[in-house]
C-alpha positions in Angstrom: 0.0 0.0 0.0 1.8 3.6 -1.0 2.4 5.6 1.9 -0.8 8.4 2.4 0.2 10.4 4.7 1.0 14.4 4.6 4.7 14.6 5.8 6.2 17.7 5.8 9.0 18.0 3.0 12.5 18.0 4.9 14.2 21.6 5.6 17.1 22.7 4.2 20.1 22.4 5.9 21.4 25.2 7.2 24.2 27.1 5.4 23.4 24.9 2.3 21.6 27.7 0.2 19.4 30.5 0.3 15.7 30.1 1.0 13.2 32.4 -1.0 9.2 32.6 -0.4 7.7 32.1 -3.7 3.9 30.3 -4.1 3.3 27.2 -6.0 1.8 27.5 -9.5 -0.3 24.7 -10.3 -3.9 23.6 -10.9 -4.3 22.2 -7.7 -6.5 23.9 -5.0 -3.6 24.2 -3.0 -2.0 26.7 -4.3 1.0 26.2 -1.5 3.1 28.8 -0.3 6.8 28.0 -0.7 9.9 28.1 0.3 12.8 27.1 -2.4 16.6 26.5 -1.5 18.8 28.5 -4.2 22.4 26.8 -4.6 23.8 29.3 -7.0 22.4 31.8 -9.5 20.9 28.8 -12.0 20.3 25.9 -9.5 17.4 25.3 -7.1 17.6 22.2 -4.2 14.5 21.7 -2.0 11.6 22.8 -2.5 9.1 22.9 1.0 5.8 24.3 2.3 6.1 27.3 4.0 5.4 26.6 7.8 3.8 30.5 9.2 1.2 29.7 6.2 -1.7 28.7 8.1 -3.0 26.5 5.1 0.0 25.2 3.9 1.0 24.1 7.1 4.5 22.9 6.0 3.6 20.2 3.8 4.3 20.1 0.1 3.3 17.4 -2.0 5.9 14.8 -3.5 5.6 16.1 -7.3 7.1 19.2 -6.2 9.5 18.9 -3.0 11.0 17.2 -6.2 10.6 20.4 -8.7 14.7 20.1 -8.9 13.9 17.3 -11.8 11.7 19.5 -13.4 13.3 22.6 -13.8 16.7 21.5 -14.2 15.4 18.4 -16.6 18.0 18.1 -19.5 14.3 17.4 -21.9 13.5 21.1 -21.4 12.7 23.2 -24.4 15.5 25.9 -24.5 15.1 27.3 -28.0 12.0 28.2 -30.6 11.7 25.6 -33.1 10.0 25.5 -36.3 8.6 22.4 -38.1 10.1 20.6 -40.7 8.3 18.0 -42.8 5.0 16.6 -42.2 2.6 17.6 -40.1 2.6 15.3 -36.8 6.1 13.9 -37.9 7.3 15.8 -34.6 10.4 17.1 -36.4 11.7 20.8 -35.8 14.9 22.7 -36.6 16.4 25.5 -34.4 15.3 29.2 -34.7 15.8 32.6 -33.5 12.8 34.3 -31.6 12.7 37.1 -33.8 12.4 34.9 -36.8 9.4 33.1 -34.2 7.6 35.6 -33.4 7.5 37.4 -37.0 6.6 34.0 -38.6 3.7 33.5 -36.1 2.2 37.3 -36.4 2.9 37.3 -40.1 0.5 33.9 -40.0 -1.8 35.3 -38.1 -1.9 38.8 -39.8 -2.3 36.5 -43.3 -5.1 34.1 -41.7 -7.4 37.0 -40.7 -6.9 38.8 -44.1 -8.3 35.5 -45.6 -11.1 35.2 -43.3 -11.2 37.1 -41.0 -10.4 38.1 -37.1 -12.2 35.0 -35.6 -10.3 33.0 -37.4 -7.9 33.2 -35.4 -8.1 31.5 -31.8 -6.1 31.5 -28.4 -6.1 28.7 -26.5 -5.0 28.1 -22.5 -5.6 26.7 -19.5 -4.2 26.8 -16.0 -0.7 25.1 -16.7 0.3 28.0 -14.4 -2.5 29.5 -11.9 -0.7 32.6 -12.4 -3.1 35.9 -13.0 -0.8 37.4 -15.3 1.1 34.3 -16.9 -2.0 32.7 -17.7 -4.5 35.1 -18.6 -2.6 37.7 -20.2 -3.4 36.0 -23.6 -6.8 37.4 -23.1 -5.5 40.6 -23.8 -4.3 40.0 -27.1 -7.4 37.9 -27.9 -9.5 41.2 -26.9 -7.2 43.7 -28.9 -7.8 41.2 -32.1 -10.7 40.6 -31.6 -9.8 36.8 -31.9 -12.3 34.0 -31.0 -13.2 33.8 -27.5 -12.7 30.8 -24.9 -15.0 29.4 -22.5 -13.0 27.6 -19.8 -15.1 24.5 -19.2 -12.6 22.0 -19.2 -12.1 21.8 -15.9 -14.4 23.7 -13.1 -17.9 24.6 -15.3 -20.3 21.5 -14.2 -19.0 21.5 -10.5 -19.6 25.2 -10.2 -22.7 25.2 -11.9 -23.8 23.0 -9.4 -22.5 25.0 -6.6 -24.2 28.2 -7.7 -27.2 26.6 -8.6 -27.7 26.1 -4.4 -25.4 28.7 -2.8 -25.2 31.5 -5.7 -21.9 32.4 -4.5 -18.8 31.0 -4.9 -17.2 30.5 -1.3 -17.6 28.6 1.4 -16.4 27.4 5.1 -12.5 27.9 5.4 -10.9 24.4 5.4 -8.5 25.5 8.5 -12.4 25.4 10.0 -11.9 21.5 10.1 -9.9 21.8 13.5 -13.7 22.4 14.8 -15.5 19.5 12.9 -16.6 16.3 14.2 -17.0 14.7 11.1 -15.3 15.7 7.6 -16.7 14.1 4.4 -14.6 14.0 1.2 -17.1 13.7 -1.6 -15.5 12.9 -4.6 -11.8 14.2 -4.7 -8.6 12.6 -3.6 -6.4 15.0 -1.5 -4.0 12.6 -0.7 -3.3 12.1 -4.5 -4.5 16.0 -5.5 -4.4 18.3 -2.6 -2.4 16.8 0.3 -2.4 20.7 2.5 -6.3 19.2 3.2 -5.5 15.9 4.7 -2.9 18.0 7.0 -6.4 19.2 8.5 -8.0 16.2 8.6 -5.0 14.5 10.4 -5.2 17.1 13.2 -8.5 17.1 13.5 -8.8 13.2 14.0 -6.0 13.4 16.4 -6.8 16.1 18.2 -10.6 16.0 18.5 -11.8 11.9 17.6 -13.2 13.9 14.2 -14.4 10.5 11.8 -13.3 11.3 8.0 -15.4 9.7 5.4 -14.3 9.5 1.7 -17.0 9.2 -1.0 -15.5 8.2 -4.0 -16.3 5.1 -6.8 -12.9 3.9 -5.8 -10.5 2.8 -3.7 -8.2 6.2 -3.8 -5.1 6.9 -1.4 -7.8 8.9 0.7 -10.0 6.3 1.0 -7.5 3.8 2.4 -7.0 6.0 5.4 -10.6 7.0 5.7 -12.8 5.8 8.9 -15.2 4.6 6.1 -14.9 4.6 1.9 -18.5 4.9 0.8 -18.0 3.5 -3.0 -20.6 4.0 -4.7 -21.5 3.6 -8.7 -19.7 6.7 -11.6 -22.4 9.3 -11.6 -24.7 8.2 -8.9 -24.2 10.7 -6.2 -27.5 12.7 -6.7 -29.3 9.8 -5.9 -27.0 8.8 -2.7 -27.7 12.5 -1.8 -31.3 12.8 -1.9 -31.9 9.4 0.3 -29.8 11.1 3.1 -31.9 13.6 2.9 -35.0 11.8 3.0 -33.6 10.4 6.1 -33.2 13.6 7.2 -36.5 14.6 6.9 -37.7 11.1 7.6 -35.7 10.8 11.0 -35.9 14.3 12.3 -32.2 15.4 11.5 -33.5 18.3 9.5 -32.9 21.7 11.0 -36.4 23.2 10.0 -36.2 26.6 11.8 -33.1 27.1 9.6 -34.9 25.7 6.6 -37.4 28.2 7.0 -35.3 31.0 7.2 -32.6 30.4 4.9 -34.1 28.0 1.7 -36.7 28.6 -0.8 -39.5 25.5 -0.6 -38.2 23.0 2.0 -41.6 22.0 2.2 -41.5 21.1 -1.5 -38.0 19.6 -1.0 -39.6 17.4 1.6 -42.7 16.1 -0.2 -40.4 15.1 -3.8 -37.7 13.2 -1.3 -40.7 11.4 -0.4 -39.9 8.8 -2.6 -36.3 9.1 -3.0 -35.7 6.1 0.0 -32.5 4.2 0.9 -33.9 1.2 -0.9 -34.5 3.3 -4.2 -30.3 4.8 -3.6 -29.3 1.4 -3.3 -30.7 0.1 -6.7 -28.8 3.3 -8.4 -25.4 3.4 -6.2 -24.7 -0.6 -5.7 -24.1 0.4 -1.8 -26.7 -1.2 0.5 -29.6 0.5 1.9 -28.4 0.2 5.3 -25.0 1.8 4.7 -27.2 5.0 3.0 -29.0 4.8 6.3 -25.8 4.1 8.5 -24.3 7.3 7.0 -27.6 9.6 6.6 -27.6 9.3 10.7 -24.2 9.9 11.2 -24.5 13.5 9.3 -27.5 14.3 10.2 -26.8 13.5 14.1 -23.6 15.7 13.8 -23.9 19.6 13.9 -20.4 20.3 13.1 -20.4 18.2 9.9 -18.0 19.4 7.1 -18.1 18.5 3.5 -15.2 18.9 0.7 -16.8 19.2 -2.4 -14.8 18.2 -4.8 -13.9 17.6 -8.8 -14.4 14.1 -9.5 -18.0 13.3 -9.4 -19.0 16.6 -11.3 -17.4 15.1 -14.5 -19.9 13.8 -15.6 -23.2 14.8 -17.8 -25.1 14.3 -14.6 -22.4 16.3 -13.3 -24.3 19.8 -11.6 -27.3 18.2 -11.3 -24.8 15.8 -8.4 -23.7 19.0 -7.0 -26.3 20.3 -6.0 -27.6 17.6 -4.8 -24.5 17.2 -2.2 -24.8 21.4 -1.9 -28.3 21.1 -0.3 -27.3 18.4 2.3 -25.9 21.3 5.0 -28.8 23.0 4.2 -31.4 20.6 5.3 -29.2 19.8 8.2 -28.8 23.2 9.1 -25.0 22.5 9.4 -24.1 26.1 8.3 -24.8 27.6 11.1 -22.1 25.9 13.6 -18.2 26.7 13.3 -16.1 23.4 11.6 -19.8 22.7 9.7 -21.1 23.5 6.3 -19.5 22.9 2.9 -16.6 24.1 0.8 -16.1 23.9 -3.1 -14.1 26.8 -4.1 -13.0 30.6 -2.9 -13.1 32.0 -6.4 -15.1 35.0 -5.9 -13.7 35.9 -2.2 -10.7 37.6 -4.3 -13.1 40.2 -6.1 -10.8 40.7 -8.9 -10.8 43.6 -11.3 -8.8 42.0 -14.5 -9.2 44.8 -17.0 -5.6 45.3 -17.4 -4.7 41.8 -17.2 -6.9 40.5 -19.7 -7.9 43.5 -21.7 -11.7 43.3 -20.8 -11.8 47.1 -21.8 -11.7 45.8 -25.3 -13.7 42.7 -24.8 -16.6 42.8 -27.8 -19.5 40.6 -27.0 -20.6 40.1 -30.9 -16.8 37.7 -31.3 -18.4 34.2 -31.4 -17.0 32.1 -28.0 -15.9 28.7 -28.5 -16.4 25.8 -25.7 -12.7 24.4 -25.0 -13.7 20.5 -24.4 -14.8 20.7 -27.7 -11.6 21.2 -29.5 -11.9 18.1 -31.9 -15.4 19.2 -33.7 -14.1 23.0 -33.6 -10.9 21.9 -35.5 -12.7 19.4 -37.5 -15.4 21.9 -38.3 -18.9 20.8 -37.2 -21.0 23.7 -37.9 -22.7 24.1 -35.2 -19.5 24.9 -32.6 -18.5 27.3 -35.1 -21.5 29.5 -34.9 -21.4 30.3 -38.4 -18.1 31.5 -38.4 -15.0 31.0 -40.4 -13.1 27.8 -39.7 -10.2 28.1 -37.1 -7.1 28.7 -39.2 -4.5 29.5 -36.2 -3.8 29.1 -32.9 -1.5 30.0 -30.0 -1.8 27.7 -26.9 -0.1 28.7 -24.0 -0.1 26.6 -20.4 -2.2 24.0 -21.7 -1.7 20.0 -23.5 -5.1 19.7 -25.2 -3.4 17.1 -28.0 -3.7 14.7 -24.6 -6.4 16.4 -21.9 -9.0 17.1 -24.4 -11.5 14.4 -25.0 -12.6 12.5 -28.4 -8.8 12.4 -29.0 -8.8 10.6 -32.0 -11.0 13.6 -33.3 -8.9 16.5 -32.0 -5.6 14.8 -33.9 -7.8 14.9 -37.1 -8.3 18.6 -36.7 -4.6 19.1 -35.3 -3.1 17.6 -38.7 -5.4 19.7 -40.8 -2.9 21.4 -43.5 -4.4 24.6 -43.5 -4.4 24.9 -39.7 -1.1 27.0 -38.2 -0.7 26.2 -34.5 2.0 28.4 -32.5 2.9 26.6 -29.0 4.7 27.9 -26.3 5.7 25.1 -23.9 8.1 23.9 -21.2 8.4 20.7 -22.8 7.9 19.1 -26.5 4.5 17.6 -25.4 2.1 15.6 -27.3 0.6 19.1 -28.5 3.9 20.7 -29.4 5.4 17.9 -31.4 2.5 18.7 -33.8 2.7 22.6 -33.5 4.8 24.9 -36.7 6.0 27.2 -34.3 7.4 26.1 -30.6 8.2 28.2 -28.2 10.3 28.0 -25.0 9.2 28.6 -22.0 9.6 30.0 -18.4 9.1 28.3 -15.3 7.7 29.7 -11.6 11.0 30.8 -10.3 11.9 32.4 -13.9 9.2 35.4 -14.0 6.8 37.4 -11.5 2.9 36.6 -10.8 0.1 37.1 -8.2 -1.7 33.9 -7.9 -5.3 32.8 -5.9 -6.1 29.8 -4.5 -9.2 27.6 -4.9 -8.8 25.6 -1.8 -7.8 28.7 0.4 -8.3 32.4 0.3 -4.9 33.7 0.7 -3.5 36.1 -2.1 0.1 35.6 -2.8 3.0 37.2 -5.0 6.0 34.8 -7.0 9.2 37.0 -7.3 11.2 35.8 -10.0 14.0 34.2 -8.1 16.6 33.3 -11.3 17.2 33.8 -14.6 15.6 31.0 -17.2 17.8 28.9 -19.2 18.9 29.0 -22.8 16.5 31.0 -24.5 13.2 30.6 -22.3 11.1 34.0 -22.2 7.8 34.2 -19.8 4.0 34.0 -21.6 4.5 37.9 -21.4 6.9 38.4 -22.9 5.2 36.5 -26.0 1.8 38.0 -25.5 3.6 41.4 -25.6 6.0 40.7 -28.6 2.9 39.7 -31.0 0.6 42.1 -29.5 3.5 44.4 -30.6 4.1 42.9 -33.9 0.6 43.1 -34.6 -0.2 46.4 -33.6 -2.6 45.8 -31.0 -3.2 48.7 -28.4 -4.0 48.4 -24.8 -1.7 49.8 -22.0 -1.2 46.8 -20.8 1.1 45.1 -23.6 3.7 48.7 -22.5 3.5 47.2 -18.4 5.9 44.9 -16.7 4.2 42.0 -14.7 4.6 43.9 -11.6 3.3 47.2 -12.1 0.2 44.9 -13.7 0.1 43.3 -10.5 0.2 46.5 -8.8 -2.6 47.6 -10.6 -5.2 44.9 -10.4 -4.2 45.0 -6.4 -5.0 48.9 -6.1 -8.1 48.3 -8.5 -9.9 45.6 -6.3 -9.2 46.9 -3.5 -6.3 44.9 -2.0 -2.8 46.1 -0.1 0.1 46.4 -3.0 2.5 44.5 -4.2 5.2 45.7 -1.9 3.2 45.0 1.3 1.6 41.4 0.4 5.4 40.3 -0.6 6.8 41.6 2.6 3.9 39.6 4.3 4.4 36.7 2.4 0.7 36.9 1.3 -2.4 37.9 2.5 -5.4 35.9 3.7 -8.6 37.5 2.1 -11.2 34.9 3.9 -14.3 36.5 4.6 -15.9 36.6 7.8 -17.5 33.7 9.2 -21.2 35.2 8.9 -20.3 35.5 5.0 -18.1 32.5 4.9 -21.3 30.0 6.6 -24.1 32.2 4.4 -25.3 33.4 8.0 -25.9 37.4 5.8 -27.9 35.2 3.2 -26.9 33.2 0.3 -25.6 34.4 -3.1 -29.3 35.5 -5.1 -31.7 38.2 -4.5 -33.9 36.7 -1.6 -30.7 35.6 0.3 -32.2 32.0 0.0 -30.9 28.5 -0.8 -32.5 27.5 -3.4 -33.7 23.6 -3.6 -35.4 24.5 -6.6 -32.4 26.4 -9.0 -33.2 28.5 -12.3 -31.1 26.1 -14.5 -32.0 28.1 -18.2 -30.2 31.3 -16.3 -26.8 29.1 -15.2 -26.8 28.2 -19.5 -28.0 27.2 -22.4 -28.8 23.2 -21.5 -30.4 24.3 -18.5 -34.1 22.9 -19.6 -32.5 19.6 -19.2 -32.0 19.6 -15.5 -33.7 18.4 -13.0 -36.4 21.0 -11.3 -35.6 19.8 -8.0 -32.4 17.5 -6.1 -32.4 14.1 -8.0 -30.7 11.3 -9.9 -30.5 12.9 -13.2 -30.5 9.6 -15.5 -28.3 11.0 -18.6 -25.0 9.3 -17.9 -23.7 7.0 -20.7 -25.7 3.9 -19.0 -23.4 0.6 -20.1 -24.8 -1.9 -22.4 -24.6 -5.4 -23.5 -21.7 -3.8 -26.1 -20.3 -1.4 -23.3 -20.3 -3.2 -20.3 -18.1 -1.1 -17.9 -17.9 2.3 -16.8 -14.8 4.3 -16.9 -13.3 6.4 -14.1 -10.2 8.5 -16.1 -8.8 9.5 -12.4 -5.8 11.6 -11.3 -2.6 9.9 -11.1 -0.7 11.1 -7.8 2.3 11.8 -9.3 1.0 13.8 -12.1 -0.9 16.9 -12.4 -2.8 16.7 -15.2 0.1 16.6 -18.1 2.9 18.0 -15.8 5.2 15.8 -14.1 5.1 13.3 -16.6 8.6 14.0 -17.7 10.5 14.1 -14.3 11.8 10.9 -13.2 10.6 10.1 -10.1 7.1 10.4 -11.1 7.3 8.4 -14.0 9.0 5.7 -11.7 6.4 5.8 -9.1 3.6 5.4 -11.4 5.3 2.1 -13.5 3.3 2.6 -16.9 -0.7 3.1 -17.6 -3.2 0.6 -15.6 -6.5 -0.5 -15.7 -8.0 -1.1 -12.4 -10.4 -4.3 -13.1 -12.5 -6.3 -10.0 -10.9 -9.7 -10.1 -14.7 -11.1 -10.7 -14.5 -9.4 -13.7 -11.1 -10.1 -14.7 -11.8 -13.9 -13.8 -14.9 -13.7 -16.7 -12.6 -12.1 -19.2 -9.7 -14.6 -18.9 -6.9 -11.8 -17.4 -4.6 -12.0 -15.0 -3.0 -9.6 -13.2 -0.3 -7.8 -15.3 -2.0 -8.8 -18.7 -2.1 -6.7 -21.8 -6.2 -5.2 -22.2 -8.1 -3.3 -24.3 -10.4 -0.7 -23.7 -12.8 0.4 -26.5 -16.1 1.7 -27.5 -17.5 3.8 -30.8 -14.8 6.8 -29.5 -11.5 4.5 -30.2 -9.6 2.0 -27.9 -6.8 1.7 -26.0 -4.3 -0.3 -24.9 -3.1 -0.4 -21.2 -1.7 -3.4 -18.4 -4.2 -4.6 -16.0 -4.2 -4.7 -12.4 -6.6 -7.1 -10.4 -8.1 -4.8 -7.7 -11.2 -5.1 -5.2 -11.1 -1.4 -4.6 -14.4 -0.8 -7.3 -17.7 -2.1 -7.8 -18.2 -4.8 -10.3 -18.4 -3.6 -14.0 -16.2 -0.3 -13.1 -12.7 0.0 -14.6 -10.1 2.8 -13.0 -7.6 4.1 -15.1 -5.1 6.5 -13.5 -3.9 9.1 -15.8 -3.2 11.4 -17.8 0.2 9.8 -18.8 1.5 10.9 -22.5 0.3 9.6 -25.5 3.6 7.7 -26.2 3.1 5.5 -23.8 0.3 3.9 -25.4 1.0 1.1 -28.4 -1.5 3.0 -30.1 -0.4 6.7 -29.5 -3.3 7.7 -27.9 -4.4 8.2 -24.2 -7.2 7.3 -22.6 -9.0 10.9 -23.3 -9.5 9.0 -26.8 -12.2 7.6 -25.3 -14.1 10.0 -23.8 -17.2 12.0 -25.2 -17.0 15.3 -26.2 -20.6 16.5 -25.3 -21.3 19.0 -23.2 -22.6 18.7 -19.7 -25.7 20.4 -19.1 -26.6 23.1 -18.3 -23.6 24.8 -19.4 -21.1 22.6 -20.9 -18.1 21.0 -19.5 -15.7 17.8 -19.9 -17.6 14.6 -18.8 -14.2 12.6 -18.1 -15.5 10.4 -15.8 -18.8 9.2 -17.9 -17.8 6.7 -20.5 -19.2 3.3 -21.2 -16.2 1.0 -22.2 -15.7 -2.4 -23.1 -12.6 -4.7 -22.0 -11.0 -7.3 -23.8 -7.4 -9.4 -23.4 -4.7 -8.1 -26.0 
């Protein structure tokens, strides 16, 4: 069994370098505050969690206590490259970054001549959380009007959900847990994603008896050191979630002199549960109706009941419709009001950003068609509808993001990506799956290399990265590039003329936050809001101050007639079939972070090579053995992985961990190949986690 707990990362020696505070930048709710050990002028040694940060706590995960492999990895891109040969061939030649940079604004200058402005389209994700780093390419998108970018690769369905209840996006600080009697993990895997959490958890349970209960399809590193694993079925938390609270109700653990003055129609809420019983759960989740009981007491008995939202189980097309079922639970229960009770998802609107200058939204024109991200493949391969009755996407920069292996319907976003007439510009730390494909490559900066402001989605401090060294070779920071082609261009915007720092400054003075100057020589500064705000004690997030069971789905998007109109199992999950037997869980691999990681050596020897997870019933019916060559297919693709015989699921589940590059598959695709591309109502979203497969022996 891999060791689970948090441990601190070790402290540096003393007299062995220089220690510098700098933050963590990657998509992880964590966010951490650091502290780095500098051996000379181009060469970092540990890398630890800063110990005053009262999140942080210390601890750093594994990936990057390691970051030494990483930034000093002899793999890393140090010079622009241009393609030679065919397209996909993954052959480049050495360039200078004038003769970049000219080559990619003279294609883009060339593309929107021939058709146009949108034709053009900027692509990124959170590779860095960074403000600056990451969303300055907004800027230029503005000042071109370029194609626009809805982010719903990652965090649309879940907060959907979220802000279909609560209609604001905070919640109960996780330092709160030190109060709770009872913490609840509902579908995330800290131990694997956001290890600073189970620092709180640890104390809590040692400190105070608190029980922790994981609620996840499978067996993760959290659930193995959980007081109880609740695994229930991919997709089937809605309906786990409305027979607790029929229990509730049922029982008497609903709170109904807060449900009277906080929530919309408990009364309505009450009478629709009325059929939603244990025994109906337990048909949809696989668990028994007495562990849906068994639990439903234990939260509803508990006043200082705590609940993690997390990632997992929004990925799904059921997806918000799950959310807010689990968002209602401390409702009903009333667990809001109590200190160490209540829920968290995510702090994004605690930080009451104003972004103008980072992303140019003084230029922003609403009639530019917006493109949904997850759907990259029919974008590139031109289904009409995702084009809006535009022009066909003709070039592209992608900064901070790997969509030729996170993107789903793989096999369809490699058709678009080889498309002759499509010019792709990507600037990248390392020659990924998506730059070995791209015309133009260009090298890129690291944390320690440039200066950024970054928030957190797990915490609610505000912290400042000082560039700490120089970059390597020829790396230069996304602003640089953004500037450069805004530059070459001749787009306008005072931004493009700023340094990172005085942008920082800026957005700092502009929402309302102490400058630059005073948050570094704080080391950051903790924005929580107070506890009133933070439980929903001054009201909830929409206009009557009210929870709402019943949520106005058409106004959170354009799907939002699909949903459910109250709490519910909402049945639109791809169901398996006599074809499609199994349902596919694409989890996190620990030591990986989405695509990053997956080039330093200690991760890739950790993780061995890509697994499925297969119940050794199962396996036994198929004819594999543990360690076998499998398939996994349906109409999507298939791919090829190892097996591993594991009890940890339900029967007719298979786990892969991921998201490992697509070389390491015999076919030279991931496992993203076979996941849908449709989006999640009632807004859209990446449904990674809802996919019928099949399973064969190689």
């Amino acid at each position: 069994m891999p060791d689970t707990s948090p441990v601190p990362a070790p402290r540096a020696a003393k007299g062995s370098g220089t220690m510098h505070a700098t933050v963590c930048p990657h998509d992880c709710p964590s966010v951490c505050a650091l502290e780095v050990e500098k051996l000379d002028e181009g060469t970092i040694g540990r890398v630890v969690g800063a110990e005053a940060n009262s999140y942080t706590a210390g601890v750093v995960c594994a990936k990057v206590a390691r970051y030494a492999e990483r930034i000093h990895h002899p793999d890393r891109l140090m010079h622009p490259l241009r393609r030679v040969g065919a397209k996909g061939g993954g052959r480049h030649e050495r360039i200078s970054w004038t003769a970049a940079l000219d080559e990619i604004a003279e294609r883009f200058t060339r593309a929107a001549q021939a058709h146009g402005s949108e034709t053009v389209w900027p692509y990124f994700f959170a590779g860095t959380m960074g403000l600056v780093q990451r969303d300055g390419i907004n800027r230029l998108r503005h000042a071109m009007k370029y194609s626009g970018m809805d982010k719903t690769i990652c965090t649309w369905i879940v907060q959907a959900g979220w802000m279909a209840g609560a209609g604001r996006q905070w919640g109960v600080d996780a330092r709160e847990i030190a109060d709770s009697d009872l913490v609840i993990m509902w579908g995330g895997n800290p131990v694997s994603t956001q290890v600073n959490l189970m620092t709180h958890v640890s104390r809590a349970r040692k400190e105070r008896g608190s029980r922790f209960i994981v609620i996840d399809p499978y067996r993760t590193p959290t659930a193995q050191v959980a007081d109880q694993h609740i695994m229930l079925r991919p997709g089937t938390d809605g309906a786990l979630a409305c027979a607790v609270m029929h229990v509730m109700f049922k029982e008497g653990f609903a709170d109904r002199a807060y449900l009277d003055r906080y929530t919309d129609d408990p009364a309505g809420l009450e009478r629709h549960l009325a059929t939603r019983t244990p025994q109906w759960a337990a048909a949809i989740t696989g668990l028994s109706a007495e562990e849906i009981v068994g639990f439903a007491r234990e939260y509803g008995r508990t006043a200082k009941a705590f609940i993690r939202v997390g990632y997992g189980f929004s990925r799904s097309r059921n997806g918000a419709a799950n959310v807010h079922a689990v968002s209602c639970l401390p409702a009903v229960g009333g667990k809001w009001r109590h200190r160490g009770g209540g829920a968290l998802w995510n702090f994004g609107q605690t930080y009451r950003w104003d972004k103008t200058m980072i992303e140019g939204l003084d230029m922003r024109d609403p009639a530019i068609r917006v493109f949904d991200m997850s759907r990259l493949g029919a974008i590139l391969t031109g289904d009409p509808t995702d084009l809006r009755g535009g022009p066909p996407v003709t070039a592209m920069l992608i900064q901070n993001v790997n969509p030729m292996n996170v993107c789903p319907d793989l096999n369809k976003v490699r058709r678009g990506f080889l498309r002759d007439d499509l010019f792709v510009a990507v600037h990248e730390q390392f020659m990924t799956d998506t730059a070995a494909i791209a015309d133009i490559v260009l090298p890129a900066t690291m944390f320690l290399e440039h200066d950024d402001i970054y928030q957190a989605g797990g915490h609610p401090h505000i912290q400042i990265g000082r560039k700490i060294m120089d970059a390597p070779g020829e790396c230069r920071s996304n602003h640089f590039v953004i500037c450069e082609l805004a530059r070459r261009l001749g787009a306008a915007h005072p931004g493009f003329a700023m340094t990172e720092m005085e942008i920082i400054d800026w957005t700092l003075a502009k929402s309302g936050w102490p400058d630059a100057a005073t948050i570094t020589a704080q080391r950051w500064h903790d924005a929580a809001p107070d506890f009133e705000s933070a439980h929903f004690l001054n009201g909830f997030g929409h206009a009557d101050g009210r929870f709402r069971f019943r949520p106005d789905w058409k106004a959170l998007g354009p799907y939002g007639e699909r949903m459910p109109q109250w709490p519910d199992f909402h049945a639109i999950i791809e169901q398996p079939t006599a074809e499609h037997p199994f349902r596919l869980v694409a989890a996190p691999a620990r030591s990986f972070l989405n695509t990053s990681f997956t080039e330093t050596p200690g991760s890739l020897k950790r993780e061995r090579r890509p697994t499925a997870m297969i119940h050794p019933a199962d396996a036994a019916e198929l004819g594999i053995a543990d360690g076998d060559a499998v398939t996994l297919g349906n109409h999507r693709g298939a791919v090829a992985v190892h097996a591993t015989l594991f009890d940890g699921v339900q029967r007719k589940v298979v786990v892969v961990e991921s998201i490992w590059p697509n070389r390491h598959f015999p076919g030279g695709l991931g496992i993203n190949a076979l996941i849908g591309d449709d989006p999640a109502p009632p807004n859209g979203g990446a449904v990674f986690h809802d996919t019928h497969v099949w399973v064969r022996s190689a």
